[in-house]
C-alpha positions in Angstrom: 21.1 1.2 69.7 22.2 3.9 67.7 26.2 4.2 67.9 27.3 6.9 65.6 25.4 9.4 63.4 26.4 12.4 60.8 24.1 15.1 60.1 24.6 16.3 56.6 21.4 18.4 55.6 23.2 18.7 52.3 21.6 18.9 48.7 22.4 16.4 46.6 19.8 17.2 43.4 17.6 20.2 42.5 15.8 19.4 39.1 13.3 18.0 37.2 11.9 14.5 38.1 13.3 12.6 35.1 16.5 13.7 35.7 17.0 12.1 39.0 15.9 8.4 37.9 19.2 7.4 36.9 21.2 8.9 39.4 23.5 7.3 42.2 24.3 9.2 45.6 27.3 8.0 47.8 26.9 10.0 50.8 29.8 12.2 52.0 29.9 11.0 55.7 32.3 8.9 57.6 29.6 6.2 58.4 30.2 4.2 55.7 26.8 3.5 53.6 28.4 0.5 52.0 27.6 1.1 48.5 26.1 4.0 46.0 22.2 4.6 46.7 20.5 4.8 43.8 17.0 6.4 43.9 14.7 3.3 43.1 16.3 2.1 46.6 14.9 4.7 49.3 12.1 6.2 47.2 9.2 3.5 48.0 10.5 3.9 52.0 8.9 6.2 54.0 10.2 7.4 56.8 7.1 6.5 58.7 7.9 2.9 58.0 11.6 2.6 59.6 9.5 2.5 62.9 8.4 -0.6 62.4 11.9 -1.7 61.5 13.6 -0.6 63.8 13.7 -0.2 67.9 10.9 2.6 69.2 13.6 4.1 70.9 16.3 4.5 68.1 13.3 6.3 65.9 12.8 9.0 68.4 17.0 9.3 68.6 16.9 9.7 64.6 13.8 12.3 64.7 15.6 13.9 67.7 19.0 14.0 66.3 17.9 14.8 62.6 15.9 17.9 64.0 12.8 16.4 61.6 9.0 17.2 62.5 5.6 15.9 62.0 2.8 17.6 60.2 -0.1 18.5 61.9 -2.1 16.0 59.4 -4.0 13.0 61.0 -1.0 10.5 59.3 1.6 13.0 61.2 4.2 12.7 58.1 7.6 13.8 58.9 9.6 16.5 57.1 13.0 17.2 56.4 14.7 19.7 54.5 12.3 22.5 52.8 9.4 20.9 54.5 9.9 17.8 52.2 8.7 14.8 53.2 11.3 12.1 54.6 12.7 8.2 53.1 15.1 6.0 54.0 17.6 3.5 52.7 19.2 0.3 55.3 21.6 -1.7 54.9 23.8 -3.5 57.2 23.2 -1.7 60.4 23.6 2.0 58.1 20.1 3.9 57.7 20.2 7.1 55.6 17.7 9.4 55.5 16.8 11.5 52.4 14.0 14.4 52.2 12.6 14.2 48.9 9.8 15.7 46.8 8.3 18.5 45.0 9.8 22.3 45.3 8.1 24.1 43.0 6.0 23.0 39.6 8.4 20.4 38.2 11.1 21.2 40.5 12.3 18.5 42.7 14.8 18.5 45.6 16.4 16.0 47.1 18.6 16.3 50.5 20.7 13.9 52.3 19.7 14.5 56.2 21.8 12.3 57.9 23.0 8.8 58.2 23.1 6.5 61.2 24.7 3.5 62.4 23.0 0.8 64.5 25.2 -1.2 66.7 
């Protein structure tokens, strides 16, 4: 059950793709993520995978609370900030979600969305 959340929808990179490999994000809530997130540790999560990690019903509170949508492709891949496609990082009861990808031609954004705490 979800206890607490923080909606951020705050942009945390905007810049080529090698430029982002190296970086560490501690995100600026007051849900404590419990350590700095580098990339390598939410990029290879999809944010169609937490629901099988997590409760049916705490899924739909994050899509409802974060405000995020589904394409109208047959996977129905969720989107964040700038369309961008959604991943997420757990640890101890803390799931942040990032929207991540491709802006424009070697432009890459990245977005912290929101972070939630489970009880």
């Amino acid at each position: 059950m979800i206890i607490k959340y923080a909606r951020t929808k705050s942009l945390l990179f905007d810049g080529n793709e090698s430029e982002i490999l190296d970086r560490y994000f501690v995100p600026d809530t007051d849900i404590e993520a419990g350590m700095a997130i580098k990339f390598h540790d939410f990029a290879g999560n999809t944010f169609e995978d937490l629901r099988s990690i997590i409760s049916e019903a705490d899924f739909e509170n994050i899509v409802q609370t974060g405000g995020f949508t589904a394409d109208n492709g047959f996977l129905k891949l969720y989107k964040g900030s700038d369309s961008l496609r959604l991943y997420f990082f757990k640890k101890a009861g803390v799931i942040v979600v990032f929207a991540y990808g491709e802006f424009q031609p070697t432009r890459y954004k990245l977005y912290l969305e929101g972070v939630w705490k489970l009880s």
